[in-house]
HTML snippet that shows the backbone in 3Dmol.js (N, CA, C, O; Angstrom):
<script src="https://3Dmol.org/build/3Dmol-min.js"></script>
<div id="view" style="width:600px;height:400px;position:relative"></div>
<script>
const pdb = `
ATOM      1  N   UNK A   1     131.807 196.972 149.821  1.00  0.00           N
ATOM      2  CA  UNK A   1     130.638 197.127 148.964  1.00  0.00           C
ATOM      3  C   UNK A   1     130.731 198.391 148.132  1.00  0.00           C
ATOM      4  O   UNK A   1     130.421 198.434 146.941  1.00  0.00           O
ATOM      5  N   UNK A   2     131.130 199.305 148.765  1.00  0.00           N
ATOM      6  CA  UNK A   2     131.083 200.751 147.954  1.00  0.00           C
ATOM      7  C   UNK A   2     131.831 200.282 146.686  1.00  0.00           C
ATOM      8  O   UNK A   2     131.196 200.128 145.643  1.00  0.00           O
ATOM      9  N   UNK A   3     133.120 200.057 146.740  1.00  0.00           N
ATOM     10  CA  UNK A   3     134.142 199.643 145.701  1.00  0.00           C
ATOM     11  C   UNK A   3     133.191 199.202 144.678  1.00  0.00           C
ATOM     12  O   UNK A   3     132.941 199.934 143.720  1.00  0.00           O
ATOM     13  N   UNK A   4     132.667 198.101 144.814  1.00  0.00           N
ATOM     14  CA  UNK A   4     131.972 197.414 144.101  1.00  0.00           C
ATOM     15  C   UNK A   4     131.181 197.605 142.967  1.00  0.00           C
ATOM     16  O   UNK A   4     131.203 197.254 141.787  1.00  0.00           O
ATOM     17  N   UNK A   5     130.240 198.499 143.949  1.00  0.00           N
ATOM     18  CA  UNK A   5     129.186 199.206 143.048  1.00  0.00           C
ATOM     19  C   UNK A   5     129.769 200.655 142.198  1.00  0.00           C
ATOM     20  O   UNK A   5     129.099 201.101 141.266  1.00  0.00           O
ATOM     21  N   UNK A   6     130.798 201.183 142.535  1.00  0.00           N
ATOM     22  CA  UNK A   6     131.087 202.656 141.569  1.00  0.00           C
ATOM     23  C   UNK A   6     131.915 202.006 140.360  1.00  0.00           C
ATOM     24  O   UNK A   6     132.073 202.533 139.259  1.00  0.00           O
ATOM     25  N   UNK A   7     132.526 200.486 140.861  1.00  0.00           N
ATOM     26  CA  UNK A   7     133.148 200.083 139.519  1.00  0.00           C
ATOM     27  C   UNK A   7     132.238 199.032 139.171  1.00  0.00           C
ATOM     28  O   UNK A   7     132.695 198.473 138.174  1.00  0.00           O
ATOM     29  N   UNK A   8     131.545 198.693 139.404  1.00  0.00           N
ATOM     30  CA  UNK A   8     129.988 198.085 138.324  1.00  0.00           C
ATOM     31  C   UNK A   8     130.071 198.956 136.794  1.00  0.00           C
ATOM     32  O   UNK A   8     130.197 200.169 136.624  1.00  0.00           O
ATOM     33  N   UNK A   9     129.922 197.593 135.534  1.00  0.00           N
ATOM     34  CA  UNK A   9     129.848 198.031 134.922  1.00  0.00           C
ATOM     35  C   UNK A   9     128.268 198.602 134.596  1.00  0.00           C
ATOM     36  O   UNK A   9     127.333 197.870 134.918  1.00  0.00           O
ATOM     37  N   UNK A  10     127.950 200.093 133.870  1.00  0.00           N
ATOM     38  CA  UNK A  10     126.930 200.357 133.594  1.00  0.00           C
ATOM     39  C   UNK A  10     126.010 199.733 132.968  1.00  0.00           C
ATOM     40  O   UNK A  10     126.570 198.955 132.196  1.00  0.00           O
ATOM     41  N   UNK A  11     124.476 199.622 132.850  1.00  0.00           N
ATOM     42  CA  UNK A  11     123.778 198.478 132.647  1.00  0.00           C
ATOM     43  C   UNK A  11     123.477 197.523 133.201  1.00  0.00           C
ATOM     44  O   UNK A  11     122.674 196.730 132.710  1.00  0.00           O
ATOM     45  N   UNK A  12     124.146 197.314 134.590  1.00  0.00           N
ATOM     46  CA  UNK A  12     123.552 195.970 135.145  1.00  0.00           C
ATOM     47  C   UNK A  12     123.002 196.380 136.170  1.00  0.00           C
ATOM     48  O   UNK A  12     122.965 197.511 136.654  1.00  0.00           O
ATOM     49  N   UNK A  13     122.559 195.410 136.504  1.00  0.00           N
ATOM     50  CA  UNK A  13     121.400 195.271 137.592  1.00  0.00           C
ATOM     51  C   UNK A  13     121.748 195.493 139.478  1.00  0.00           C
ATOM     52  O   UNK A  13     122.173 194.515 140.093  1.00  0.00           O
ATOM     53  N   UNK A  14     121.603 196.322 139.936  1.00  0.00           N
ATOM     54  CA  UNK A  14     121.775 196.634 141.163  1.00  0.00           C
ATOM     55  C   UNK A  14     120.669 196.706 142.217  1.00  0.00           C
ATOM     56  O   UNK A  14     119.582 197.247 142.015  1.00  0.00           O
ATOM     57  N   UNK A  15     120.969 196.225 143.147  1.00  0.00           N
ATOM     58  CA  UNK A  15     120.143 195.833 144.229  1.00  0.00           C
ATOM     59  C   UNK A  15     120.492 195.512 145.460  1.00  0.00           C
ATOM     60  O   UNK A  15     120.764 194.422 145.964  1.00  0.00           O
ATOM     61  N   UNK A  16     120.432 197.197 146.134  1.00  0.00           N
ATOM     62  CA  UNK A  16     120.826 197.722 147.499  1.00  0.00           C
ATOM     63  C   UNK A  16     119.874 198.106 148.346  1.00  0.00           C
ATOM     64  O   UNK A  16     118.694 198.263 148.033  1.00  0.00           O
ATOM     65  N   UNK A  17     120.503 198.324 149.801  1.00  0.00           N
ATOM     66  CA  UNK A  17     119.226 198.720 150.867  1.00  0.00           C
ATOM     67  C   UNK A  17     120.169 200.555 150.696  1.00  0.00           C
ATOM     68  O   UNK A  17     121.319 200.884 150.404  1.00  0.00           O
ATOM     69  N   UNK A  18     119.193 201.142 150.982  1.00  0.00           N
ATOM     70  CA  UNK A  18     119.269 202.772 150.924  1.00  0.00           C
ATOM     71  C   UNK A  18     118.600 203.224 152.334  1.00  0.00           C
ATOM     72  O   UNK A  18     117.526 202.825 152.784  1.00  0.00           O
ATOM     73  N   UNK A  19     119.387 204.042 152.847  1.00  0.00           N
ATOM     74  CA  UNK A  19     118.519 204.792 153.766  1.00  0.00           C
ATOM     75  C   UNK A  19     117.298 206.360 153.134  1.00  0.00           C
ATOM     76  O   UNK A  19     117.255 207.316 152.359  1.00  0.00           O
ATOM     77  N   UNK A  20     116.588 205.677 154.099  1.00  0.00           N
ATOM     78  CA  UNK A  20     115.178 206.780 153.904  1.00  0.00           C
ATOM     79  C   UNK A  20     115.399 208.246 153.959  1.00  0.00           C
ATOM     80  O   UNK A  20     115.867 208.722 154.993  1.00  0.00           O
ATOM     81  N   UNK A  21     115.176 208.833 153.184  1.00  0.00           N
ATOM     82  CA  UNK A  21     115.571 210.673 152.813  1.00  0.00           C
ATOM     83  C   UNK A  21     117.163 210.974 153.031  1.00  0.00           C
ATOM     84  O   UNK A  21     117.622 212.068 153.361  1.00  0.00           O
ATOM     85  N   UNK A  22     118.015 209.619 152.745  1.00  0.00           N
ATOM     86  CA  UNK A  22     118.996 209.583 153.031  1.00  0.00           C
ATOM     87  C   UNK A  22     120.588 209.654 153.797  1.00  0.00           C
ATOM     88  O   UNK A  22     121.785 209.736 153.522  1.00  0.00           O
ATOM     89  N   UNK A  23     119.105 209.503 155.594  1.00  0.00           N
ATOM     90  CA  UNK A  23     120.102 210.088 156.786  1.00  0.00           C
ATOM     91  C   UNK A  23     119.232 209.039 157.321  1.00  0.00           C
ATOM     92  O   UNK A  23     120.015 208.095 157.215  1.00  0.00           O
ATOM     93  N   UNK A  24     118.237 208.568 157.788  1.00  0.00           N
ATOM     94  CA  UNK A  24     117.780 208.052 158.869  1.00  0.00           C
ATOM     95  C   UNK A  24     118.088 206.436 158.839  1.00  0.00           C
ATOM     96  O   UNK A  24     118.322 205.881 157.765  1.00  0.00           O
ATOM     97  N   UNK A  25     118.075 205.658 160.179  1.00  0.00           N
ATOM     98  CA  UNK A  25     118.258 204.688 160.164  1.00  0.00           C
ATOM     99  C   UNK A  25     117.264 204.232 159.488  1.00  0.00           C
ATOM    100  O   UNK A  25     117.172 203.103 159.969  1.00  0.00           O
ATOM    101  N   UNK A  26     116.481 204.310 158.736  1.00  0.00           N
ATOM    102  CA  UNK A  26     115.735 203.100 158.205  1.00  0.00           C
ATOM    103  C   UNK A  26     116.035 202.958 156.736  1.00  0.00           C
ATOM    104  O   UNK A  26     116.218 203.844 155.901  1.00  0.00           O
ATOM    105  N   UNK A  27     116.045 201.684 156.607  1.00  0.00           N
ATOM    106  CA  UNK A  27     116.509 201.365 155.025  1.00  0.00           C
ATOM    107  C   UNK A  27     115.270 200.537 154.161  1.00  0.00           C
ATOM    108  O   UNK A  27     114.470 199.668 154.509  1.00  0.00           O
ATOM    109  N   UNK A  28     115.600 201.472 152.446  1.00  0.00           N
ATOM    110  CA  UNK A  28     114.686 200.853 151.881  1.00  0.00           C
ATOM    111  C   UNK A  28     115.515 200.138 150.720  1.00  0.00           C
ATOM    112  O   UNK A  28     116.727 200.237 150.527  1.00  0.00           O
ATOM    113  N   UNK A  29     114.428 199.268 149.867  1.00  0.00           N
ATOM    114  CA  UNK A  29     115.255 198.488 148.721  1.00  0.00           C
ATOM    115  C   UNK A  29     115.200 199.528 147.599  1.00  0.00           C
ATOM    116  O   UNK A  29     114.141 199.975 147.160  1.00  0.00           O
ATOM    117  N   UNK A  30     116.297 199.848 147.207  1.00  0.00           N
ATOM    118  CA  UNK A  30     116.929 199.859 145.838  1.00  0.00           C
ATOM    119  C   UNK A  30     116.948 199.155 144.809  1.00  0.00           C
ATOM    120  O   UNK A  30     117.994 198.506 144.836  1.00  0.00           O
ATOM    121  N   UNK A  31     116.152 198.843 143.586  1.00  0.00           N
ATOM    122  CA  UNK A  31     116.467 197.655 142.648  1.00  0.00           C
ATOM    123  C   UNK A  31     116.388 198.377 141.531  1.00  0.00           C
ATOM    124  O   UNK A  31     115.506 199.228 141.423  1.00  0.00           O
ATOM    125  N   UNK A  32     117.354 198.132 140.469  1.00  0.00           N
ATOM    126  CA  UNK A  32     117.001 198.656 138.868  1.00  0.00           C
ATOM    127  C   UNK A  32     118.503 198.861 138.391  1.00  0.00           C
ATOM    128  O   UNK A  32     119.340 198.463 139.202  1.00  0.00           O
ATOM    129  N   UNK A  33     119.025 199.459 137.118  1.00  0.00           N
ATOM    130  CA  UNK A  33     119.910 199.360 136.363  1.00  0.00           C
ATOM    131  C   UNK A  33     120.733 200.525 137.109  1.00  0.00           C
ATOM    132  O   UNK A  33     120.156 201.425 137.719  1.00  0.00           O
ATOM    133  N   UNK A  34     122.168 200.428 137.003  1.00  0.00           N
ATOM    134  CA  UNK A  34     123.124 201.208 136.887  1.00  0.00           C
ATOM    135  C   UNK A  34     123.209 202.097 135.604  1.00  0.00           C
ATOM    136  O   UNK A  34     123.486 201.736 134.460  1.00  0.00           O
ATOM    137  N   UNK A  35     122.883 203.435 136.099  1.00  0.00           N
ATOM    138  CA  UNK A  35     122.883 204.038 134.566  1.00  0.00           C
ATOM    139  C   UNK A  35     124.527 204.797 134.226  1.00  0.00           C
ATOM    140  O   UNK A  35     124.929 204.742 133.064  1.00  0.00           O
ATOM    141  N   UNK A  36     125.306 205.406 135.178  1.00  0.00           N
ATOM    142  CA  UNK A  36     126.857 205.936 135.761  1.00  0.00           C
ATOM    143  C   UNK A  36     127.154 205.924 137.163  1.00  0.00           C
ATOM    144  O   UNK A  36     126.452 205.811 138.168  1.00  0.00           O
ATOM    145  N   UNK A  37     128.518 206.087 136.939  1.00  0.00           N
ATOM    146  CA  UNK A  37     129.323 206.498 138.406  1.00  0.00           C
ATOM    147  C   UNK A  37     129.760 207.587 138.391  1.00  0.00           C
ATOM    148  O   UNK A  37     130.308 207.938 137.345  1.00  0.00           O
ATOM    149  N   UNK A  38     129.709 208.342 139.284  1.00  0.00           N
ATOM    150  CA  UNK A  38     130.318 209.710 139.279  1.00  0.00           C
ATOM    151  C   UNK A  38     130.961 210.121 141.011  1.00  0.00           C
ATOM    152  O   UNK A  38     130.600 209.559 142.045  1.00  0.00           O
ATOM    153  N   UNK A  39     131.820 211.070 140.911  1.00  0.00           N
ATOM    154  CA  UNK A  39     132.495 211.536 142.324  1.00  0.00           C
ATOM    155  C   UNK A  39     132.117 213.261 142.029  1.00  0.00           C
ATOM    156  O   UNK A  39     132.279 213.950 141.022  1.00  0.00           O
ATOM    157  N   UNK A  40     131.567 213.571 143.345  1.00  0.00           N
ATOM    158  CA  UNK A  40     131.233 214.641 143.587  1.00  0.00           C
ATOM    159  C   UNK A  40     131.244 215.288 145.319  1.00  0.00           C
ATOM    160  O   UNK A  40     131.436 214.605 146.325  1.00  0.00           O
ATOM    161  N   UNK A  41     131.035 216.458 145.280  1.00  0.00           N
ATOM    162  CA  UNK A  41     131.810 217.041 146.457  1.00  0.00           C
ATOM    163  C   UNK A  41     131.471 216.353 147.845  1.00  0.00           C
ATOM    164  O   UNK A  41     132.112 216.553 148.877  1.00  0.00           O
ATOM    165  N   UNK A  42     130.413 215.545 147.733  1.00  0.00           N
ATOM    166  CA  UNK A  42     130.200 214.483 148.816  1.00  0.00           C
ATOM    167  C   UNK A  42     130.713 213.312 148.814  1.00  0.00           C
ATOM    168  O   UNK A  42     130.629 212.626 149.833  1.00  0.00           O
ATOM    169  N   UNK A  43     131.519 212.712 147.375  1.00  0.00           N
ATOM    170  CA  UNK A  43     132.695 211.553 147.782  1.00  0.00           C
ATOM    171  C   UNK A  43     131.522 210.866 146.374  1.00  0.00           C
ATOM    172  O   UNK A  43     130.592 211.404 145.773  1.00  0.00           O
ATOM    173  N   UNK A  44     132.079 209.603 146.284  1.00  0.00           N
ATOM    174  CA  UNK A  44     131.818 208.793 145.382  1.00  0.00           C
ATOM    175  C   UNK A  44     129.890 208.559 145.309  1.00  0.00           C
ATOM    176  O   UNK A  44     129.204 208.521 146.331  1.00  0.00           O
ATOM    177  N   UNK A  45     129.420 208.451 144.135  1.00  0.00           N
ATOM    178  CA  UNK A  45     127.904 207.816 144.066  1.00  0.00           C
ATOM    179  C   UNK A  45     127.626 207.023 142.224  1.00  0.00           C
ATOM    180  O   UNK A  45     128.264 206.948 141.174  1.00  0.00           O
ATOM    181  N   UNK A  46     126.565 206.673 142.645  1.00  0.00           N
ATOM    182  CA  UNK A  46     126.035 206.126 141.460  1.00  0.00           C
ATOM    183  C   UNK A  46     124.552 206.720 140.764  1.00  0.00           C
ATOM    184  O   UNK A  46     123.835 207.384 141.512  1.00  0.00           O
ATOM    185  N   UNK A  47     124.217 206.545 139.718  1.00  0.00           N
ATOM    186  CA  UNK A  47     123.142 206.906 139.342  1.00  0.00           C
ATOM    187  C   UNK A  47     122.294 205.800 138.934  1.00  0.00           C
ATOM    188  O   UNK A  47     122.923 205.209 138.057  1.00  0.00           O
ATOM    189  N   UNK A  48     120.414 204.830 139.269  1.00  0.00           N
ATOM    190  CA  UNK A  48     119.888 204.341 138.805  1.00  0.00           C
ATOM    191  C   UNK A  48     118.981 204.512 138.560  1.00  0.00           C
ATOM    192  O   UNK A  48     118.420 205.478 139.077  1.00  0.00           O
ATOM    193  N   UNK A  49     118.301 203.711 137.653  1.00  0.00           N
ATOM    194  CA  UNK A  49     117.211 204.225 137.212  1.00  0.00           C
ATOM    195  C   UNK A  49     116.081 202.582 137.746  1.00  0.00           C
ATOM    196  O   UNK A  49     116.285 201.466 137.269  1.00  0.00           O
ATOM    197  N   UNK A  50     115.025 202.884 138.739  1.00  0.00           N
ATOM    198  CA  UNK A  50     114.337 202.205 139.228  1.00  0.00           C
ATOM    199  C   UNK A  50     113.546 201.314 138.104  1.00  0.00           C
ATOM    200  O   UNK A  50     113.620 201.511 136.891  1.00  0.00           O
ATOM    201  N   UNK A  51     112.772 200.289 138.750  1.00  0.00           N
ATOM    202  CA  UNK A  51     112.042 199.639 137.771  1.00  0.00           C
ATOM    203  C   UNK A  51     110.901 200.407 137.345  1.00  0.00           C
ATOM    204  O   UNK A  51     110.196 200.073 136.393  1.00  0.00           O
ATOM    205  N   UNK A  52     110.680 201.653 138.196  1.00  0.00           N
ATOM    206  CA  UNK A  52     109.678 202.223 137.599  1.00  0.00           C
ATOM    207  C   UNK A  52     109.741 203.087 136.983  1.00  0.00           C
ATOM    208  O   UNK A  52     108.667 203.681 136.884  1.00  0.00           O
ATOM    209  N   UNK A  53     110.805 203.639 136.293  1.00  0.00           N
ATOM    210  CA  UNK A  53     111.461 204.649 135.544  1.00  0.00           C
ATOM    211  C   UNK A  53     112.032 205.946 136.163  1.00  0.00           C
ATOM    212  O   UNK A  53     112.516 206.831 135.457  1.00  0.00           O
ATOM    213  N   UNK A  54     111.969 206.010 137.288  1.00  0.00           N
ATOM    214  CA  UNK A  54     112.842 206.954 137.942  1.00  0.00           C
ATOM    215  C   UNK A  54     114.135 206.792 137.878  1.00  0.00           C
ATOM    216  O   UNK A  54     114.567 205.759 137.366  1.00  0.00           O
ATOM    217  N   UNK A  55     114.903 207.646 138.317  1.00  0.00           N
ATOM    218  CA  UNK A  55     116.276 207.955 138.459  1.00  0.00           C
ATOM    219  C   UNK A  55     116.682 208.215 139.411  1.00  0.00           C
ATOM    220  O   UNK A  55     116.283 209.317 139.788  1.00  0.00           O
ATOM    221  N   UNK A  56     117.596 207.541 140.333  1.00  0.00           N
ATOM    222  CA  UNK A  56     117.857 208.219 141.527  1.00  0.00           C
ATOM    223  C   UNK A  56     119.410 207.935 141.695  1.00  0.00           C
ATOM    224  O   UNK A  56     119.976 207.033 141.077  1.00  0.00           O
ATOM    225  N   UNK A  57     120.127 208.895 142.702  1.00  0.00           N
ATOM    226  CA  UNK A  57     121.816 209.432 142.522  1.00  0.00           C
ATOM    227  C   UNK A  57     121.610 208.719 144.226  1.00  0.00           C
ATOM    228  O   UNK A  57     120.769 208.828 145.118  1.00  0.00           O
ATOM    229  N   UNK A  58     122.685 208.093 144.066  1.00  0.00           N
ATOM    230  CA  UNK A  58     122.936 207.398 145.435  1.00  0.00           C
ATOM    231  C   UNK A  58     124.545 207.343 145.943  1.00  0.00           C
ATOM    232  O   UNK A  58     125.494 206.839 145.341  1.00  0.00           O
ATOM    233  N   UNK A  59     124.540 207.901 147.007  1.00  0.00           N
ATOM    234  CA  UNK A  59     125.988 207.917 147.232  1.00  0.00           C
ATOM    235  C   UNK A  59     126.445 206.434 147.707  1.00  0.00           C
ATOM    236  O   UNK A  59     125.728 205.770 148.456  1.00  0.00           O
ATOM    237  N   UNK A  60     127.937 205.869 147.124  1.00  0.00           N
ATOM    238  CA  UNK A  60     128.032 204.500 147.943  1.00  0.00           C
ATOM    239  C   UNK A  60     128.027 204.596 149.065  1.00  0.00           C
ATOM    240  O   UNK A  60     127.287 203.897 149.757  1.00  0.00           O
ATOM    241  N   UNK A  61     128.945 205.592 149.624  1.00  0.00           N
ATOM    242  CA  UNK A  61     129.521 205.129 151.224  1.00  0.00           C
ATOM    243  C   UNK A  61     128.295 204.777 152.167  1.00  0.00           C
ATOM    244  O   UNK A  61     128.549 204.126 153.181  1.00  0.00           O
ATOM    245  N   UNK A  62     127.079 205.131 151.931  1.00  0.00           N
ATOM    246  CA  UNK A  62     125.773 204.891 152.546  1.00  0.00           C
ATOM    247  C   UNK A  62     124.925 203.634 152.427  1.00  0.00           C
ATOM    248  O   UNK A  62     124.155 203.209 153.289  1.00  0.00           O
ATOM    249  N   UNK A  63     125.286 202.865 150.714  1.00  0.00           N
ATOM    250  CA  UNK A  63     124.535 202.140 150.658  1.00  0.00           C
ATOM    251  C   UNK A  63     125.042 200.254 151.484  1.00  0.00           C
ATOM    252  O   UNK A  63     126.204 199.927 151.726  1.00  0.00           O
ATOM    253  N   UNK A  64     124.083 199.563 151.683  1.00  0.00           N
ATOM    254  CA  UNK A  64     124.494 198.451 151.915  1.00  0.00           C
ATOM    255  C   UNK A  64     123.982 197.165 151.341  1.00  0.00           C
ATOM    256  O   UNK A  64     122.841 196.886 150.973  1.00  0.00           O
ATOM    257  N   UNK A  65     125.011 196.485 151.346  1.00  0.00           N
ATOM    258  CA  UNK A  65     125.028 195.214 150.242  1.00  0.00           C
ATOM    259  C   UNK A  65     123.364 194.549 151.182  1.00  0.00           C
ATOM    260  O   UNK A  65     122.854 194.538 152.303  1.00  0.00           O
ATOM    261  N   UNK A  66     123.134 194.136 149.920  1.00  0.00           N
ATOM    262  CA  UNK A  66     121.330 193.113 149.918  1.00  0.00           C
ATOM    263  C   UNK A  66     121.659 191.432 149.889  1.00  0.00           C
ATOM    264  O   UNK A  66     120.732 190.622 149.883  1.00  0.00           O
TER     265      UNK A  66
END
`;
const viewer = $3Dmol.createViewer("view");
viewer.addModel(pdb, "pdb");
viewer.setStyle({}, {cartoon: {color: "spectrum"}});
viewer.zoomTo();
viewer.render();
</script>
């Protein structure tokens, strides 16, 4: 899944489970556009922007396929 999503092309539509404050077992839904991919000192992530106009940076290795 990680693969997947950092080579997604930008603009489309993504829709993942995320963990909550980004450590705990509980997972929430992710839905909205791929805005980039980027690698940074914590390993590979993506950037989206929610349906409600937020933006949020999500690392793959965490997220899981929906």
């Amino acid at each position: 899944m990680s693969a997947d999503l950092y080579k997604k092309r930008n603009g489309r539509v993504v829709d993942v489970l995320y963990p909550v404050h980004g450590t705990r077992n509980i997972l929430r839904r992710v839905s909205g556009v791929k805005l980039r991919s980027f690698t940074g000192p914590q390993g590979r992530g993506i950037a989206v922007q929610d349906v409600d106009g937020r933006i949020r940076s999500l690392s793959v290795s965490k997220c899981v396929a929906r």
